[in-house]
DOTOR-534952 format. One line per 4 residues: their letters; for each residue y, z, x of N, C-alpha, C. Coordinates in steps of 0.02 Angstrom, whole numbers, m for minus. Example, Ala and Ser with C-alpha at 12.3 -4.5 7.8 and 13.67 -1.06 7.14 Angstrom:
AS	m284 390 660 m225 390 615 m165 390 660 | m112 354 642 m53 357 684 2 394 645 $
! end
This chain:
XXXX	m5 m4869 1701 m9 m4800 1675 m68 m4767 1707 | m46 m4709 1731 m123 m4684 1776 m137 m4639 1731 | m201 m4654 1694 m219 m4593 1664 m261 m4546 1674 | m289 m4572 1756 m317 m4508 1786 m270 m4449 1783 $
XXXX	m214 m4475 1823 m165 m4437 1825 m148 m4380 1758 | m133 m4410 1710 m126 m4378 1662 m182 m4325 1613 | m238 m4359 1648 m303 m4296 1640 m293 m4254 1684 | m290 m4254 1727 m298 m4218 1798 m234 m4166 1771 $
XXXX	m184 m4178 1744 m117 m4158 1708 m166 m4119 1656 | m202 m4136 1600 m200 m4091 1563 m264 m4059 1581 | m308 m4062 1642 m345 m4009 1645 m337 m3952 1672 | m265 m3941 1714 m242 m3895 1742 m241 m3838 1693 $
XXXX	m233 m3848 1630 m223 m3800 1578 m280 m3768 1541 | m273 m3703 1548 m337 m3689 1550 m376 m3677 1482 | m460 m3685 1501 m493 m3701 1432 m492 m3625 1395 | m491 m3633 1324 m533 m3575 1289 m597 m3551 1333 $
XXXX	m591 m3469 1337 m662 m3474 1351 m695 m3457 1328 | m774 m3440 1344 m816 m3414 1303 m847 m3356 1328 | m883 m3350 1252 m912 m3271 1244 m884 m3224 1255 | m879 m3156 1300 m819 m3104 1295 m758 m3114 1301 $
XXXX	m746 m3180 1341 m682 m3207 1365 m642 m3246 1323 | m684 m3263 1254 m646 m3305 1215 m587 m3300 1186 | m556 m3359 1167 m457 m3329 1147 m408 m3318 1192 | m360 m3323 1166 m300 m3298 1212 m297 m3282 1270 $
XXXX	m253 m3287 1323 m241 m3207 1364 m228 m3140 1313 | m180 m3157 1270 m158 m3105 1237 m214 m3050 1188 | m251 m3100 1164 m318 m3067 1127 m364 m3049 1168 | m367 m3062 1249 m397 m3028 1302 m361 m2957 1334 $
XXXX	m308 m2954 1301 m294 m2866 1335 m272 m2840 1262 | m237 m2863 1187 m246 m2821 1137 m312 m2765 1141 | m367 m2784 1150 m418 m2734 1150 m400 m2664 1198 | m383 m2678 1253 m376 m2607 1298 m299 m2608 1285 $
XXXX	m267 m2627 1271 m204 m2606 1224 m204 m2553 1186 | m239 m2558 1117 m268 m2513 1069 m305 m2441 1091 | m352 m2461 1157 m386 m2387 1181 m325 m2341 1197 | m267 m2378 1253 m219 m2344 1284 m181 m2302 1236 $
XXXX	m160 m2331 1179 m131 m2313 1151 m161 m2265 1100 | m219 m2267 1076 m267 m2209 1034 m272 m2138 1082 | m272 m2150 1142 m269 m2112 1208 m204 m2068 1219 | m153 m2119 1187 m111 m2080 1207 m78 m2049 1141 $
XXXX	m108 m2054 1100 m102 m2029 1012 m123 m1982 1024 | m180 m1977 1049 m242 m1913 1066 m201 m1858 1108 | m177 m1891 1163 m146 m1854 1198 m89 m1795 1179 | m50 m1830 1159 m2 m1804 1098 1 m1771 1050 $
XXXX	m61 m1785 1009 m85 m1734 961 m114 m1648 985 | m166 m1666 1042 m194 m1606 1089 m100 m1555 1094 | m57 m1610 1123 0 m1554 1165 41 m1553 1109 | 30 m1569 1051 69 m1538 1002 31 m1470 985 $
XXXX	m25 m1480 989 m55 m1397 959 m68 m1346 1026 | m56 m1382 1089 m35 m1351 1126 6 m1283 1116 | 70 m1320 1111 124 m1307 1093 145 m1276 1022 | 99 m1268 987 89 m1217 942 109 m1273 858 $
XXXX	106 m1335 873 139 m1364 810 65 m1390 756 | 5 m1375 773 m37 m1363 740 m65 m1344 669 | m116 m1338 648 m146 m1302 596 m146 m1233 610 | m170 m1200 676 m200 m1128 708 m102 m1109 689 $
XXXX	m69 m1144 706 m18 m1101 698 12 m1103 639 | m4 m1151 615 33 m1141 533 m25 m1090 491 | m90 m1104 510 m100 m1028 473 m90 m958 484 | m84 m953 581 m20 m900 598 18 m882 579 $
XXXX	68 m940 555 136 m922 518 133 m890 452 | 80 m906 434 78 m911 352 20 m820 334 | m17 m828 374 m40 m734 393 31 m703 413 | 44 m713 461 120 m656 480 152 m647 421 $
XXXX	168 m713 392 233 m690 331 192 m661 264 | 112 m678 288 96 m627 204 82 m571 249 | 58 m537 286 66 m485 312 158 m441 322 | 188 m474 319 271 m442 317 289 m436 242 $
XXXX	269 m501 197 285 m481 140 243 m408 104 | 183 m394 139 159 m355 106 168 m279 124 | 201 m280 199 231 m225 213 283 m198 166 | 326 m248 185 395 m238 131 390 m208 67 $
XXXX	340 m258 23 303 m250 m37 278 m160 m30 | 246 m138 34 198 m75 20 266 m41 37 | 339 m29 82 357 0 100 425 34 50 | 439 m51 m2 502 m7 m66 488 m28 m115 $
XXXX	421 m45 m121 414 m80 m199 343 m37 m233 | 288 m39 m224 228 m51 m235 190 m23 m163 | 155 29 m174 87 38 m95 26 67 m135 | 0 19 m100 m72 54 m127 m105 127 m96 $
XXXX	m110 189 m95 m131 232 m88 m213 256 m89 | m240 272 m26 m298 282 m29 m328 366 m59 | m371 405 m106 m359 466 m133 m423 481 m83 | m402 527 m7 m447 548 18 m505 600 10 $
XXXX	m471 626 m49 m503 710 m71 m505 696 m141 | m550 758 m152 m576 765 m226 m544 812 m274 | m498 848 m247 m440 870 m278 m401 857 m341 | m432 785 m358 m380 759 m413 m422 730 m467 $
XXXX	m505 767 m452 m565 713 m492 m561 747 m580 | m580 692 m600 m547 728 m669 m489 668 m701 | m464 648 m658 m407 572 m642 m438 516 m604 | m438 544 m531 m428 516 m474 m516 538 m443 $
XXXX	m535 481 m434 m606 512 m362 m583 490 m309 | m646 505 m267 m612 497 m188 m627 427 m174 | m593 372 m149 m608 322 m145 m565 255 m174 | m527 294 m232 m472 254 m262 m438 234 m254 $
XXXX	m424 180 m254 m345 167 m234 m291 149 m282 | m235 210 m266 m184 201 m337 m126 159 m315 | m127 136 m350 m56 96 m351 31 156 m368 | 55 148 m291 127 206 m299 190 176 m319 $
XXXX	200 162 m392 273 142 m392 331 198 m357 | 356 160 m288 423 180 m262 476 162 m295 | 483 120 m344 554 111 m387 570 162 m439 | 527 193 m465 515 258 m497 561 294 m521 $
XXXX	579 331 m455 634 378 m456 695 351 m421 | 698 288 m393 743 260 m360 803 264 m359 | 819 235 m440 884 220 m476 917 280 m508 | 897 330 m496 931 410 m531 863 434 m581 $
XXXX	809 420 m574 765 456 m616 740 508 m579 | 693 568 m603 676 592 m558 597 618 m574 | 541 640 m563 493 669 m593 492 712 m647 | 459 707 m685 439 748 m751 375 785 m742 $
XXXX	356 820 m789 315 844 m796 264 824 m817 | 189 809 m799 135 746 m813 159 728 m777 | 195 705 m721 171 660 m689 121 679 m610 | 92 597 m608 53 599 m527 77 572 m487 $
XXXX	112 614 m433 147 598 m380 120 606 m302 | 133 536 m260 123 553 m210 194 580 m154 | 185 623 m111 232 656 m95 214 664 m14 | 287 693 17 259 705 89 264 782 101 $
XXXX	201 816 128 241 873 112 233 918 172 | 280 901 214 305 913 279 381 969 257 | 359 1047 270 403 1083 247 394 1134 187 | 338 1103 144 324 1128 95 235 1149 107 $
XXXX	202 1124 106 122 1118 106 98 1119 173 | 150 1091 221 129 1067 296 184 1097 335 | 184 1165 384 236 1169 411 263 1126 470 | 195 1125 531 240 1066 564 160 991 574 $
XXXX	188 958 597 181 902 596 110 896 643 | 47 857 608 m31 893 653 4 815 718 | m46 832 763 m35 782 825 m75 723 813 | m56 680 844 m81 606 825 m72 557 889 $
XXXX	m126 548 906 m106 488 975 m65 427 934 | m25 397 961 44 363 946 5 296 925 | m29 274 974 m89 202 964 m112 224 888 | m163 273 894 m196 258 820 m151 296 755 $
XXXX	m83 316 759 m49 334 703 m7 265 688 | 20 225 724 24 153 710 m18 124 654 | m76 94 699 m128 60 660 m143 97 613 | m138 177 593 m160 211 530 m110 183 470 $
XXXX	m43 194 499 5 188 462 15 99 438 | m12 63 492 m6 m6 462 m66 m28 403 | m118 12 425 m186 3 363 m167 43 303 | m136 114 313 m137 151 258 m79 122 215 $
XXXX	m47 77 237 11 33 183 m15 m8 146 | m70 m22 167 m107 m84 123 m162 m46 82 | m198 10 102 m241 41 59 m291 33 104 | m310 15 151 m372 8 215 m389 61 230 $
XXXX	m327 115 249 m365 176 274 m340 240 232 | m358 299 243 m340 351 214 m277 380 244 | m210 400 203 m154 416 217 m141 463 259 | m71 455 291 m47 532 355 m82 599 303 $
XXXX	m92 653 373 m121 711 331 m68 761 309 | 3 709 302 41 760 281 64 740 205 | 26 676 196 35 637 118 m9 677 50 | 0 700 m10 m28 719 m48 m20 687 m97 $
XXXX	m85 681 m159 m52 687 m224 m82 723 m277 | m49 725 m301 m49 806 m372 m16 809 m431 | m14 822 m478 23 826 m548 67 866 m556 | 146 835 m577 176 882 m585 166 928 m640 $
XXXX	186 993 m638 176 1036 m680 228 1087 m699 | 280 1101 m655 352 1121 m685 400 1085 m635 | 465 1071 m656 512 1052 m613 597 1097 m622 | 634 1094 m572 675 1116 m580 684 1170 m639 $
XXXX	687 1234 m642 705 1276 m679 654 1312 m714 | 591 1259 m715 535 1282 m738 516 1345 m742 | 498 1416 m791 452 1455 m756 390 1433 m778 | 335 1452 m726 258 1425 m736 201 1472 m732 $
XXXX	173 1504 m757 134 1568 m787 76 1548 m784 | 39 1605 m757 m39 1575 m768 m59 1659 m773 | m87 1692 m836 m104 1625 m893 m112 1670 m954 | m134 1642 m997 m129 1661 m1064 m190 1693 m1072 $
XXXX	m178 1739 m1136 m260 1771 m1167 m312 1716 m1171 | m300 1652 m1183 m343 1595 m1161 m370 1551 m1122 | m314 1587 m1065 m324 1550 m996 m284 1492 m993 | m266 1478 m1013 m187 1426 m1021 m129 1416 m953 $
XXXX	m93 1371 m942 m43 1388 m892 21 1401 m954 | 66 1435 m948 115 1424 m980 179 1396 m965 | 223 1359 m982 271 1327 m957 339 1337 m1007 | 380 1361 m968 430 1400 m1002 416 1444 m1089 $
XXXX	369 1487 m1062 345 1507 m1136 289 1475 m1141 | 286 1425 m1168 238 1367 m1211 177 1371 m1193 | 110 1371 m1210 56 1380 m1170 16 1286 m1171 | 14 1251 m1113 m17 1196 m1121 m80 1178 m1122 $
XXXX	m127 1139 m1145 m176 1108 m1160 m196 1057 m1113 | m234 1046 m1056 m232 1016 m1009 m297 976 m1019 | m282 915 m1040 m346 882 m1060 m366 840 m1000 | m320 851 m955 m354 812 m887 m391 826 m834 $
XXXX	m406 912 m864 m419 965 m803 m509 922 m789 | m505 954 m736 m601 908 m709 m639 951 m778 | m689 928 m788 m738 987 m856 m759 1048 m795 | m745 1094 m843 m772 1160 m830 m736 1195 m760 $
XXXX	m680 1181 m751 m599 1204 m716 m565 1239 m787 | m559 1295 m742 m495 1348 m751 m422 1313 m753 | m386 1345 m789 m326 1310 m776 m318 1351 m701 | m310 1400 m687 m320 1447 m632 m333 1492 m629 $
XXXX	m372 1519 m553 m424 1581 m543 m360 1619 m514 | m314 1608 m486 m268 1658 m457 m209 1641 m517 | m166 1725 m532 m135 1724 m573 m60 1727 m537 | m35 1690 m579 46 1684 m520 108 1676 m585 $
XXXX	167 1702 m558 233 1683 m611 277 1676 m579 | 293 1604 m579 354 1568 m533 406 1541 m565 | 478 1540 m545 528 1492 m576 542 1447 m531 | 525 1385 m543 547 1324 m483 615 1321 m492 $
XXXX	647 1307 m425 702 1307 m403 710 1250 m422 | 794 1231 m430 823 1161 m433 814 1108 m384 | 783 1049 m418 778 996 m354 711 1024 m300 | 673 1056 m350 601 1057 m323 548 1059 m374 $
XXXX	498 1040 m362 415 1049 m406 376 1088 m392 | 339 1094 m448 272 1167 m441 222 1085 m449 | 154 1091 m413 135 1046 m423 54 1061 m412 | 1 1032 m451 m50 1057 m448 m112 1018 m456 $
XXXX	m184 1009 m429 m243 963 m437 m258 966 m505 | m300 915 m520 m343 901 m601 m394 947 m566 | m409 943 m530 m488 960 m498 m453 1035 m493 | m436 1104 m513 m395 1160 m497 m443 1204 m449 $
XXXX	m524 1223 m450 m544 1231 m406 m571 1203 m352 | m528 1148 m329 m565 1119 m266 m488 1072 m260 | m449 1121 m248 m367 1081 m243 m341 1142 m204 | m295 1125 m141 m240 1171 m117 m185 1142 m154 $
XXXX	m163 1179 m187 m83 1156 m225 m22 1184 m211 | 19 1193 m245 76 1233 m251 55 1320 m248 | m1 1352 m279 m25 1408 m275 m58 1419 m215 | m73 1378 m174 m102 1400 m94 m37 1416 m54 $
XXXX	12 1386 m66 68 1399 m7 121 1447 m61 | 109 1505 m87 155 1550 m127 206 1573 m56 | 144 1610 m21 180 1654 34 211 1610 89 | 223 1540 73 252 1509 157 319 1497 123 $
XXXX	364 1463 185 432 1419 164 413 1383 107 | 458 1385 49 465 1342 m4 440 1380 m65 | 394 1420 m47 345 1451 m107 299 1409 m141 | 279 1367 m103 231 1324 m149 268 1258 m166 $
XXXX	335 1257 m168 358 1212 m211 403 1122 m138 | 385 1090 m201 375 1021 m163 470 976 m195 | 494 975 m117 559 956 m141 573 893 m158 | 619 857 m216 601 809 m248 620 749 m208 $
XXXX	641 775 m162 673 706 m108 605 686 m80 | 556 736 m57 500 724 m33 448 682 m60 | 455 659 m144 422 621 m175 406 557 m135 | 380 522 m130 367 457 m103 371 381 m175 $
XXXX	328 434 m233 322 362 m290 273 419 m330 | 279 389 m394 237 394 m450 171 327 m460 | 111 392 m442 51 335 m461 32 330 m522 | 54 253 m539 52 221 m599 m11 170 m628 $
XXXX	m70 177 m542 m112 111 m587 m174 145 m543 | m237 141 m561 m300 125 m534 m305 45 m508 | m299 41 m432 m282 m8 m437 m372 m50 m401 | m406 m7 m376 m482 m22 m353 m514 42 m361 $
XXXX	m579 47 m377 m649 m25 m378 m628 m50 m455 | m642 m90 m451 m629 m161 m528 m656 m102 m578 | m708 m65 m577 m733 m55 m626 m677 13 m660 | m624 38 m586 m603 97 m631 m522 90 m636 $
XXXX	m523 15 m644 m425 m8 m640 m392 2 m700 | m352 75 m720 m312 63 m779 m250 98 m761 | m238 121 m804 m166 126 m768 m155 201 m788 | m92 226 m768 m92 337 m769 m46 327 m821 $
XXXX	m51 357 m874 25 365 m913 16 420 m915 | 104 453 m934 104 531 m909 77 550 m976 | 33 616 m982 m7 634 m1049 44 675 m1108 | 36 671 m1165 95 712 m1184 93 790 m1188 $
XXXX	39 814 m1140 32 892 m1159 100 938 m1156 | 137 898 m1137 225 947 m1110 266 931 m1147 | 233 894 m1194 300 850 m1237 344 916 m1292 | 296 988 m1294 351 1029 m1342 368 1092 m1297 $
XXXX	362 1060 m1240 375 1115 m1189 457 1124 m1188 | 481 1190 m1209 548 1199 m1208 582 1174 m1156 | 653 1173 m1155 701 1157 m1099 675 1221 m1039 | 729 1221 m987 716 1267 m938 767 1339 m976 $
XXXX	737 1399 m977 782 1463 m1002 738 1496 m1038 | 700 1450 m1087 677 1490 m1145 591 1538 m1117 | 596 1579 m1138 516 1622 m1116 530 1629 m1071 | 592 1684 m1022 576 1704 m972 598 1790 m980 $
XXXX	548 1833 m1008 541 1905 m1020 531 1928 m957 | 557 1971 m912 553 1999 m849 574 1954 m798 | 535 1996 m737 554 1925 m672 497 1901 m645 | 493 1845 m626 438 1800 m595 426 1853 m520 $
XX	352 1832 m534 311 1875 m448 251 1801 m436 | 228 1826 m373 202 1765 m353 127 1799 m331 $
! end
């Protein structure tokens, strides 16, 4: 039996080795196995967000669709309205932002009397249309949906004060407006406003409004445009929404309910002795 031989046989096989080398072949490349492959995890992850499958884009996605929902939201539901002028102080200061229910008049309702409406009044108040570089009437129109900026200068809002059939008189031995006959009590007027300094007697036409500021001396209303197309008066298609809420600064958020000063104001017919002049 040669058992050189058979050493010589099993030393061919090689020893464990030592220190970095120790173990396996196989436990000698697991280690850069693991780098390659963390490497190429890495890799993968980078060209997924490449490729937009990321965080940066899921909060992309997730801005776009609240930015669309809130268009939508400002464009048939709900817009917040910025009140550029002081026209309406007494209610409204400059700075407010009201909340415009557009569902309002949607479904077959239409404005009453008390109410605060925003309106467009292109035709009535505004004959033609002021100029606007196309760039910044965009971005106006995309801020002024959210309440960021102050509305087109053809947007108003004002209280209604007669509608359809209305006649509307100004004014009484007390200074009163009168509304079909009736003389009203205007507890919303700014303090120390006239109901009005110019005296006028109008019958609103069907499917239009007489419409007028809280603030009455420091308001163009329905009585500034007597002598243009329309006579002053704001057609009801032109409504945009009824502002229903204070909706900023925190400190002045409540909401508009229409006041009842009109509540014994006759139908349209009654109290009209002579003919309306303007």
């Amino acid at each position: 039996m040669d058992t050189d031989a058979q050493l010589s046989e099993r030393d061919r096989s090689p020893e464990p080795g030592q220190g970095e080398e120790q173990g396996s072949r196989s436990s000698r490349f697991s280690g850069p196995d693991r780098e390659v492959g963390t490497v190429r995890s890495a890799a993968r992850a980078v060209t997924d967000r490449l490729r937009g499958g990321g965080p940066l884009r899921r909060a992309g996605l997730l801005l776009t669709t609240c930015l669309v929902f809130l268009l939508l939201l400002s464009s048939y539901v709900v817009q917040p309205f910025l009140i550029p002028s002081g026209s309406m102080r007494g209610t409204l200061e400059v700075g407010d932002r009201v909340l415009v229910n557009k569902l309002a008049y949607r479904f077959g309702g239409e404005p009453r009397r008390g109410d605060v409406v925003v309106f467009d009044g292109m035709g009535s108040f505004v004959q033609s249309a002021p100029q606007e570089n196309p760039v910044a009437a965009l971005i106006r129109k995309g801020a002024s949906s959210v309440g960021l900026m102050r509305p087109a200068q053809t947007d108003y809002v004002k209280r209604v004060v007669g509608v359809g059939g209305d006649r509307v008189t100004c004014c009484d031995e007390r200074g009163r407006l009168m509304v079909n006959g009736r003389p009203v009590e205007e507890g919303y007027l700014f303090p120390g406003d006239a109901a009005s300094r110019v005296p006028f007697d109008i019958v609103v036409p069907e499917g239009k409004l007489w419409v007028m500021g809280d603030h009455r001396s420091d308001s163009r209303d329905s009585r500034d445009h007597l002598g243009e197309p329309g006579g002053g008066t704001v057609p009801v298609d032109r409504v945009i929404g009824r502002a229903d809420w204070i909706g900023w600064p925190f400190g002045r958020m409540t909401s508009l309910s229409r006041p009842d000063t009109f509540a014994r104001v006759p139908e349209p017919g009654a109290g009209r002795p002579g003919s309306p002049h303007g």
